[in-house]
N, CA, C and O atoms as a Tinker XYZ file with bonds, in Angstrom:
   356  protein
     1  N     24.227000    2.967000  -32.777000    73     2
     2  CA    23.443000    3.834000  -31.920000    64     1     3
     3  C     22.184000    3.091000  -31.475000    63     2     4     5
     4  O     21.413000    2.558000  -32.274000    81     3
     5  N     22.039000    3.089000  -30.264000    73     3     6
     6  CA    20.893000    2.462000  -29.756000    64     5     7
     7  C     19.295000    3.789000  -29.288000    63     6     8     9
     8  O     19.168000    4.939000  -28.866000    81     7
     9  N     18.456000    2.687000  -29.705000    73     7    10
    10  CA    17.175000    3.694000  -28.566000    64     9    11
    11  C     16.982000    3.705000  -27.613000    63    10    12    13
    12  O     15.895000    4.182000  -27.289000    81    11
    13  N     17.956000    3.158000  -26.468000    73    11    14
    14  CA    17.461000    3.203000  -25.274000    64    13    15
    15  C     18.146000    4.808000  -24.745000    63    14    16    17
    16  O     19.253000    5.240000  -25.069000    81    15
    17  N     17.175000    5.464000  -23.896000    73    15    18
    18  CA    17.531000    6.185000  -22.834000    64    17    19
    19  C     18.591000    6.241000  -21.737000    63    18    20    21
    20  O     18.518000    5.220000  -21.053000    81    19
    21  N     19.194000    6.766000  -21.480000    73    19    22
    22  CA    20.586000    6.400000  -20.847000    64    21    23
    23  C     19.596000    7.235000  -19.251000    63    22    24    25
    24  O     18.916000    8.252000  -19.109000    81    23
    25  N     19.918000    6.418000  -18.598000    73    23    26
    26  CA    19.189000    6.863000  -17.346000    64    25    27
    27  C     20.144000    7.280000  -15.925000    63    26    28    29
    28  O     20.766000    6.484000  -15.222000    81    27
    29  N     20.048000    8.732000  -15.758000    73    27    30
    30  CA    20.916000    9.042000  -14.555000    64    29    31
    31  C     21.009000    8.421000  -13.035000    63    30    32    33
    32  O     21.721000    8.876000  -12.139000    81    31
    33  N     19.919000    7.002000  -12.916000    73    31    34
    34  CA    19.467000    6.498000  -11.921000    64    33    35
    35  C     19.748000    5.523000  -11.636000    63    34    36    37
    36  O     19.776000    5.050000  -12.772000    81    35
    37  N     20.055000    4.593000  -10.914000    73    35    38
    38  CA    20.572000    3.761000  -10.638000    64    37    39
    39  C     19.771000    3.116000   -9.769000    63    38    40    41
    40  O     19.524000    3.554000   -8.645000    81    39
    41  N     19.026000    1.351000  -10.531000    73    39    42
    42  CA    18.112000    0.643000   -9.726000    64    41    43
    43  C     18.671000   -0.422000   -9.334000    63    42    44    45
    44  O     19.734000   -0.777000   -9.845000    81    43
    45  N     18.171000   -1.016000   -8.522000    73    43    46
    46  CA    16.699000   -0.373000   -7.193000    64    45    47
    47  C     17.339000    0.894000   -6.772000    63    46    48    49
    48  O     18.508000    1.196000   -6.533000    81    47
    49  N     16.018000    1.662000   -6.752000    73    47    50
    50  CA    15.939000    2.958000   -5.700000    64    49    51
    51  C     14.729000    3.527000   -5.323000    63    50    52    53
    52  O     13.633000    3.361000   -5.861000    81    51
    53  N     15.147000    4.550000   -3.882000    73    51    54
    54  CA    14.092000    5.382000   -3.560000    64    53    55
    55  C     13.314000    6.438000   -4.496000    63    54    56    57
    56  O     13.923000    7.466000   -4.788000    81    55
    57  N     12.071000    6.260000   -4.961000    73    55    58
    58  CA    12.439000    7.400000   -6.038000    64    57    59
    59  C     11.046000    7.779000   -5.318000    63    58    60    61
    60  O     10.202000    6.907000   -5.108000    81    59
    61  N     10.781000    9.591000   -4.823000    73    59    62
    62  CA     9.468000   10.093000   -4.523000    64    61    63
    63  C      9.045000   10.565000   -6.049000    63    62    64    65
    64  O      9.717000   11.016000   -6.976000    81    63
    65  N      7.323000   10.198000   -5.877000    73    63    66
    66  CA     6.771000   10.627000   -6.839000    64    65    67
    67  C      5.638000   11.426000   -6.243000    63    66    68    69
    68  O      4.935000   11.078000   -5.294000    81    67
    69  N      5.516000   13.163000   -7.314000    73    67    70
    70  CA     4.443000   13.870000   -6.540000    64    69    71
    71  C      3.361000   13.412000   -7.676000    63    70    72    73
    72  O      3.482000   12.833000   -8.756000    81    71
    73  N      1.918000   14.088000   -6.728000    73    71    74
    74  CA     1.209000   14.200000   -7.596000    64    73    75
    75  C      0.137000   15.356000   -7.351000    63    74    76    77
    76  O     -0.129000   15.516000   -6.160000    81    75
    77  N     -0.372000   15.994000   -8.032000    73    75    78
    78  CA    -0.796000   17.242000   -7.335000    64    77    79
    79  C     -2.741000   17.392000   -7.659000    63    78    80    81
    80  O     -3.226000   17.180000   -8.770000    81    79
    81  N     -3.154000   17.590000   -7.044000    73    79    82
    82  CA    -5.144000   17.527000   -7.308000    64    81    83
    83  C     -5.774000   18.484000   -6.799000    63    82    84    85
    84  O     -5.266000   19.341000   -6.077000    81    83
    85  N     -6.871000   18.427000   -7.111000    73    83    86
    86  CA    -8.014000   19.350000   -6.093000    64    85    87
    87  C     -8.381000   18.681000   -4.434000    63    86    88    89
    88  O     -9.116000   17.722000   -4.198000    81    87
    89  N     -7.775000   19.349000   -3.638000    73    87    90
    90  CA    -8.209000   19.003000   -2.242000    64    89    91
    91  C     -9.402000   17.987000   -2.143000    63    90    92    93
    92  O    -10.519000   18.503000   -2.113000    81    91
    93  N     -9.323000   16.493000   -2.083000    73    91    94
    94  CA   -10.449000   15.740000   -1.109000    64    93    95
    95  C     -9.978000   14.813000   -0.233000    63    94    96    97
    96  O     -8.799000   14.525000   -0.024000    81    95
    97  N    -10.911000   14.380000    0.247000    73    95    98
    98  CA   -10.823000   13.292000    1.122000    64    97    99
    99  C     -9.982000   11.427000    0.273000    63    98   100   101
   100  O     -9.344000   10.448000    0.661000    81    99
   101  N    -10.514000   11.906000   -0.845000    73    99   102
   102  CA    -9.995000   10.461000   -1.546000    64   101   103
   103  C     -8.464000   10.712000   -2.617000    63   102   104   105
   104  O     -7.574000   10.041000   -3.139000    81   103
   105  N     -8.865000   11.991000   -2.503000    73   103   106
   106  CA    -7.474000   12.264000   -3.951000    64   105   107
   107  C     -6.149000   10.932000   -3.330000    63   106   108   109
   108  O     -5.826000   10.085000   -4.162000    81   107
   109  N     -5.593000   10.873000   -2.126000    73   107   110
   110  CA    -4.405000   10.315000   -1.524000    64   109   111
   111  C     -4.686000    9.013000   -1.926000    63   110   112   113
   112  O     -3.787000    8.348000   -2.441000    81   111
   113  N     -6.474000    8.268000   -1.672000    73   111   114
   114  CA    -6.505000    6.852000   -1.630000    64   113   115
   115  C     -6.466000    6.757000   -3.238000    63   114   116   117
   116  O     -5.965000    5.721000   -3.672000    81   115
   117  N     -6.956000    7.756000   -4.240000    73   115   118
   118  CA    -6.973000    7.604000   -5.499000    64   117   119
   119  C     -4.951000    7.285000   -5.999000    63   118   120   121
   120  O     -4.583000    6.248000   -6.551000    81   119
   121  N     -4.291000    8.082000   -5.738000    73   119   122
   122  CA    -2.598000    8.086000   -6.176000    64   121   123
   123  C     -2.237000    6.732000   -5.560000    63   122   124   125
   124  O     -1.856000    5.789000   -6.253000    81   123
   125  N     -2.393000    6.662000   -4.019000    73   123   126
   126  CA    -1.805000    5.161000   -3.749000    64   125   127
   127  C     -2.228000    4.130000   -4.853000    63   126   128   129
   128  O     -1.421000    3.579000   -5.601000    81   127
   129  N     -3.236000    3.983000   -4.866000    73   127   130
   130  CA    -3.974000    2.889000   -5.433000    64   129   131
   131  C     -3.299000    2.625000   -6.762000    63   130   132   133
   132  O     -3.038000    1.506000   -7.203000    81   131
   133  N     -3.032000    3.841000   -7.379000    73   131   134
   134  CA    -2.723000    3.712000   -8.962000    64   133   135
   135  C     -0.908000    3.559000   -9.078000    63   134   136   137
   136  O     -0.220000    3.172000  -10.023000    81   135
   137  N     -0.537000    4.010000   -7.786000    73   135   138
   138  CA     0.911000    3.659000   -7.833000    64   137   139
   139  C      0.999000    2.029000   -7.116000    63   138   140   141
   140  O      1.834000    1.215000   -7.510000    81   139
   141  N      0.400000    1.844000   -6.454000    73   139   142
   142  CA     0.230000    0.280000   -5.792000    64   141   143
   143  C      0.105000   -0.471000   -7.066000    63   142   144   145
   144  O      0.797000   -1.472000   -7.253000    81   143
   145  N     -0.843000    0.010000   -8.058000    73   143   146
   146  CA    -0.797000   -1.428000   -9.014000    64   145   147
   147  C      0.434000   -1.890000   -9.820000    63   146   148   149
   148  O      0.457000   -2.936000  -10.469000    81   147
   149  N      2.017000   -0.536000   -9.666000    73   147   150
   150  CA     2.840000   -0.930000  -10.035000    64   149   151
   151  C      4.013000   -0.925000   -9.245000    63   150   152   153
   152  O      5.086000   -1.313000   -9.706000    81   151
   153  N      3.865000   -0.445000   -7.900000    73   151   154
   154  CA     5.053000   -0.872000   -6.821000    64   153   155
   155  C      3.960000   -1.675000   -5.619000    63   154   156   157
   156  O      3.557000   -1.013000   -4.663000    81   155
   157  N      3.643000   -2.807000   -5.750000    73   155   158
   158  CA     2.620000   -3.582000   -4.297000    64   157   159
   159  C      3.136000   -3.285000   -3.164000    63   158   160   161
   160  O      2.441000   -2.781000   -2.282000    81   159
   161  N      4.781000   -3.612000   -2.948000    73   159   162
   162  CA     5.521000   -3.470000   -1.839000    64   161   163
   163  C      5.597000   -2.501000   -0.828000    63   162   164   165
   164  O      6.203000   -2.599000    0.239000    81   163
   165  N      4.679000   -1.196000   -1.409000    73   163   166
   166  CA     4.847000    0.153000   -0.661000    64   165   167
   167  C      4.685000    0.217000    0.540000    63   166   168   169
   168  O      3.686000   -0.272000    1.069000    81   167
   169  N      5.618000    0.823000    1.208000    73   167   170
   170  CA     5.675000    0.934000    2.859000    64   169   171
   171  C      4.473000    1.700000    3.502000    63   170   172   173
   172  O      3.740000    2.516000    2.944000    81   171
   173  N      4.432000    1.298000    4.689000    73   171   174
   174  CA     3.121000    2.333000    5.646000    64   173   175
   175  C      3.366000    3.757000    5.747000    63   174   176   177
   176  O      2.591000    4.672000    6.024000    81   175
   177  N      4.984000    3.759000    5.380000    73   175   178
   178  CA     5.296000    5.406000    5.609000    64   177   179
   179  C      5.698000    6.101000    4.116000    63   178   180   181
   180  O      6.216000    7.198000    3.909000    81   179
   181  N      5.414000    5.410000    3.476000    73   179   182
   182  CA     5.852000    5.851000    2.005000    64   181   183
   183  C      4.848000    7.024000    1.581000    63   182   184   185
   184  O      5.065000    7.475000    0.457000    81   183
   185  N      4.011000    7.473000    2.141000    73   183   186
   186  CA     2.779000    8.488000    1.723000    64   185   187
   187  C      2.816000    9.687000    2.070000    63   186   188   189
   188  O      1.827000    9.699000    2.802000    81   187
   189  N      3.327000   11.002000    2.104000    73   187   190
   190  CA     2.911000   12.456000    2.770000    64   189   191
   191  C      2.300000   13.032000    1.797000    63   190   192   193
   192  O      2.425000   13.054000    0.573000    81   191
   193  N      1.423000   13.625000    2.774000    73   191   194
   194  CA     0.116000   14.676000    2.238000    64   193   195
   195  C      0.306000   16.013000    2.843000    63   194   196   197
   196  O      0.300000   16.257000    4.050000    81   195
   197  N      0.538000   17.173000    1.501000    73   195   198
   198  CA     0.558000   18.560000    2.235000    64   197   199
   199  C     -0.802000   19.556000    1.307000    63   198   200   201
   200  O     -1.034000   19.659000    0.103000    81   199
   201  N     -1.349000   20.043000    2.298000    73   199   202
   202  CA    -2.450000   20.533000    1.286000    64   201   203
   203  C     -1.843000   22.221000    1.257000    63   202   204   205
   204  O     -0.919000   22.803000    1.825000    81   203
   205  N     -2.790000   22.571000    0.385000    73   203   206
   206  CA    -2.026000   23.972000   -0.117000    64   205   207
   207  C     -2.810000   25.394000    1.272000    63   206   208   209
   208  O     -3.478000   24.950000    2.206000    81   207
   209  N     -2.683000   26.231000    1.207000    73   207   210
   210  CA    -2.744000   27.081000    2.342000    64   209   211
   211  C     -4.386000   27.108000    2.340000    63   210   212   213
   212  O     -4.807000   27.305000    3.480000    81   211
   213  N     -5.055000   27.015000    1.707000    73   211   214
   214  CA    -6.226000   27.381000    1.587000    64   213   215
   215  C     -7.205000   26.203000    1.818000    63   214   216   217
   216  O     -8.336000   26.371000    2.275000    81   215
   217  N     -6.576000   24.728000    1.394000    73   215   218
   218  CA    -7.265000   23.481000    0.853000    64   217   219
   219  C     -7.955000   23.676000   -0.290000    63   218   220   221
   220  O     -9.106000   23.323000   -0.548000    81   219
   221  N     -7.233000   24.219000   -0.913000    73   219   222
   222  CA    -7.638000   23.879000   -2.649000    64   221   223
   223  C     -7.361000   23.050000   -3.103000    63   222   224   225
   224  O     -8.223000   22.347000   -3.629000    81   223
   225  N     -5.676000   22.602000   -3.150000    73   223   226
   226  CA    -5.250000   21.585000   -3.678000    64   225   227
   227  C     -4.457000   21.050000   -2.700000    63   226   228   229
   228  O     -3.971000   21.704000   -1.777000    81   227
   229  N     -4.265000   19.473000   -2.942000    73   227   230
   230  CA    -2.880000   18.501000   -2.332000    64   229   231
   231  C     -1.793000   18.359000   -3.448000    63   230   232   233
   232  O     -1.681000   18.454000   -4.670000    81   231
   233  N     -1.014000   18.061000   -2.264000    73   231   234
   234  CA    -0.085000   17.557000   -3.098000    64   233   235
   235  C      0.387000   15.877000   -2.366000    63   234   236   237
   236  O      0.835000   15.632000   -1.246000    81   235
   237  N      0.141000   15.154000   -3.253000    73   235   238
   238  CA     0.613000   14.092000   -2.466000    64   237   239
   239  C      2.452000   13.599000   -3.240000    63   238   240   241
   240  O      2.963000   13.927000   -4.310000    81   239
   241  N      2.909000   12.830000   -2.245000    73   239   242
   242  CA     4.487000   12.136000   -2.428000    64   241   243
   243  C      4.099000   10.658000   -2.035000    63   242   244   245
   244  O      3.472000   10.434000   -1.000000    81   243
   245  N      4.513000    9.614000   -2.938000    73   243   246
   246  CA     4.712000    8.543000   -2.542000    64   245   247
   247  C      6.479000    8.185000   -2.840000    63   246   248   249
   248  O      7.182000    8.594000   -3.764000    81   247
   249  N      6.649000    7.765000   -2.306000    73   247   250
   250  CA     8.179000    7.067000   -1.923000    64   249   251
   251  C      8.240000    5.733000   -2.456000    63   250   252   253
   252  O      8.087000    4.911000   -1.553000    81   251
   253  N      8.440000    5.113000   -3.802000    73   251   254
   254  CA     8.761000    3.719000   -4.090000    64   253   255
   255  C      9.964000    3.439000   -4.199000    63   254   256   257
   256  O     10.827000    4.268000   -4.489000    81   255
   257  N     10.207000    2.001000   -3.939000    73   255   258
   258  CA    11.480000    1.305000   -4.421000    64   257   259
   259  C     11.271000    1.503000   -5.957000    63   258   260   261
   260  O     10.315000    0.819000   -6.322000    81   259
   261  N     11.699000    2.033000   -6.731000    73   259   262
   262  CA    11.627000    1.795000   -8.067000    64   261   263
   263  C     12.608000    1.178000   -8.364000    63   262   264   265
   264  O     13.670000    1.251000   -7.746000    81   263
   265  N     12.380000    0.402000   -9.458000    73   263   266
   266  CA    13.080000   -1.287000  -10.039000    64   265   267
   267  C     13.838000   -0.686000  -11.487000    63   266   268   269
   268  O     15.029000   -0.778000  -11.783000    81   267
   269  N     13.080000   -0.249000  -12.021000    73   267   270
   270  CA    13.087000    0.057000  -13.401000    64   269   271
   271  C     12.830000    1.660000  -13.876000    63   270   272   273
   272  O     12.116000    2.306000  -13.108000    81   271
   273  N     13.227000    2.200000  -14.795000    73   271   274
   274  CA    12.456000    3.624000  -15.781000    64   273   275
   275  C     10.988000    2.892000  -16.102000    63   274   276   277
   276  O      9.935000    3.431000  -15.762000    81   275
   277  N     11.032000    1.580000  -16.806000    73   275   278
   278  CA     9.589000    0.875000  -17.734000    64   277   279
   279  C      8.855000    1.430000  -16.224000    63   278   280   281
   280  O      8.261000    2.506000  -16.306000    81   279
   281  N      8.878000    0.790000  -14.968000    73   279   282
   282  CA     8.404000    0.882000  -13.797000    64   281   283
   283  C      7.796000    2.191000  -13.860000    63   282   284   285
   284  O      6.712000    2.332000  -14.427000    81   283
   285  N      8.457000    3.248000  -13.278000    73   283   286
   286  CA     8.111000    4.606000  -13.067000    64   285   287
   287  C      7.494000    5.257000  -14.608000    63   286   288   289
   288  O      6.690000    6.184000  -14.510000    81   287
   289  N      7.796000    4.871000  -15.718000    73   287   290
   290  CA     7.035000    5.530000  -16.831000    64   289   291
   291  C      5.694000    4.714000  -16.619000    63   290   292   293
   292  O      4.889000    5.215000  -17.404000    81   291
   293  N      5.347000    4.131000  -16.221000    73   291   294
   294  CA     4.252000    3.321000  -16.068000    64   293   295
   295  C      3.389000    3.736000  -15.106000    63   294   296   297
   296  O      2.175000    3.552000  -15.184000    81   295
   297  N      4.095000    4.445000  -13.932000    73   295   298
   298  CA     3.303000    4.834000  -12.918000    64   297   299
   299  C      2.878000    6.381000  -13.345000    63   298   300   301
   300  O      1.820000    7.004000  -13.252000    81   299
   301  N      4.004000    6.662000  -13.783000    73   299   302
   302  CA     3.501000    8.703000  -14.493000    64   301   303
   303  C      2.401000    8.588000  -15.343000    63   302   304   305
   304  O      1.300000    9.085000  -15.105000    81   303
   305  N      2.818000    7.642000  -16.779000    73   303   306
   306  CA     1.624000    7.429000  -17.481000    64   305   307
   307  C     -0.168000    7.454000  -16.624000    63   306   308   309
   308  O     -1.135000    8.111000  -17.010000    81   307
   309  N     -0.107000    6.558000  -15.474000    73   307   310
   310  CA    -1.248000    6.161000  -15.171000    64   309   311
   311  C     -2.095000    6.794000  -14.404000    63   310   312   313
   312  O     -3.303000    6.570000  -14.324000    81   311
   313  N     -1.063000    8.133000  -13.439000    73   311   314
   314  CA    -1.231000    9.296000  -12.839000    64   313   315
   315  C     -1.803000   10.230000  -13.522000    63   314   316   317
   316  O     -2.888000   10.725000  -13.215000    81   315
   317  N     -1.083000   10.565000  -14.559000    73   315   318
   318  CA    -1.750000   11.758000  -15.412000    64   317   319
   319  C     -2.845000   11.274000  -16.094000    63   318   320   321
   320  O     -3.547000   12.198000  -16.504000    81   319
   321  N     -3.376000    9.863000  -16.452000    73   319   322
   322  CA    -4.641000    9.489000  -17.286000    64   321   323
   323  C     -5.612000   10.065000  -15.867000    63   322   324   325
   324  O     -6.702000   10.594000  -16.080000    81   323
   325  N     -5.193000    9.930000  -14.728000    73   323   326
   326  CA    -6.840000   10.066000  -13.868000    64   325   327
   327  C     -7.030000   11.422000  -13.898000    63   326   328   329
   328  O     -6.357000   12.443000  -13.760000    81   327
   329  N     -8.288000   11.070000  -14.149000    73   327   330
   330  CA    -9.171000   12.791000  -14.063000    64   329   331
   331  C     -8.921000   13.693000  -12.476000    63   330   332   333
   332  O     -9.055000   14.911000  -12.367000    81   331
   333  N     -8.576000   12.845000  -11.467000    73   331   334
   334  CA    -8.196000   13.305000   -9.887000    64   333   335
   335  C     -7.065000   14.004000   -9.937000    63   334   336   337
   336  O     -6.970000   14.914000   -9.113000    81   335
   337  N     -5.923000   13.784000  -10.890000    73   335   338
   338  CA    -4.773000   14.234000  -10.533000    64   337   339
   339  C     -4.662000   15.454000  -11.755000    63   338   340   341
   340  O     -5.069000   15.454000  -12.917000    81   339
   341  N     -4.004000   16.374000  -11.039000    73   339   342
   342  CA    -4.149000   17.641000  -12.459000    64   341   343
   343  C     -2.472000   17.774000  -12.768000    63   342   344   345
   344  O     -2.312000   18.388000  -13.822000    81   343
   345  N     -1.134000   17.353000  -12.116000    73   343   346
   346  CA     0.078000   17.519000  -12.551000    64   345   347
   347  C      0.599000   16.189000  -11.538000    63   346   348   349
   348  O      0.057000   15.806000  -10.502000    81   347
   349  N      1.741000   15.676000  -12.158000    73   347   350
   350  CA     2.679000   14.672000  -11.897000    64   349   351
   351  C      4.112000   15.197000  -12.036000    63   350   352   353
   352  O      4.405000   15.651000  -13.142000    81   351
   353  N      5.165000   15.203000  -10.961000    73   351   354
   354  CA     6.509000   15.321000  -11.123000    64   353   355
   355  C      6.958000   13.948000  -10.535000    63   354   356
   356  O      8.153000   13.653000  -10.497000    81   355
């Protein structure tokens, strides 16, 4: 019996990642940034921003090639440490 995770995914792939905050002007440049330090490659269109009816909160989606699970556990991990982001799917 092994410890690895058996993963329903199959890499390389598209994988969107949300992330959800209090409405600002920087929350979007804050998520790129922290997903950039582990996918560089990210496209110009890899980013949508929908804010909630009121502008309370965003929700941002980035779109990476993800390589790996290590990859994407790396990017969730680093999402949920910032004080900007209040949930990660």
């Amino acid at each position: 019996m092994t410890n690895q995770r058996a993963s329903l995914l199959e890499f390389p792939c598209d994988f969107p990642i949300k992330a959800f905050g209090h409405y600002s002007d920087e929350l979007d440049q804050i998520v790129v940034a922290i997903v950039r330090r582990h996918a560089p490659d990210l496209g110009e269109n890899a980013v949508a921003i929908r804010a909630s009816k009121g502008n309370r909160y965003a929700a941002i989606t980035v779109t990476v090639r993800a390589q790996s699970q290590a990859q994407l556990d790396a990017i969730y991990t680093d999402l949920t440490a910032s004080e900007a982001v209040i949930m990660s799917l």
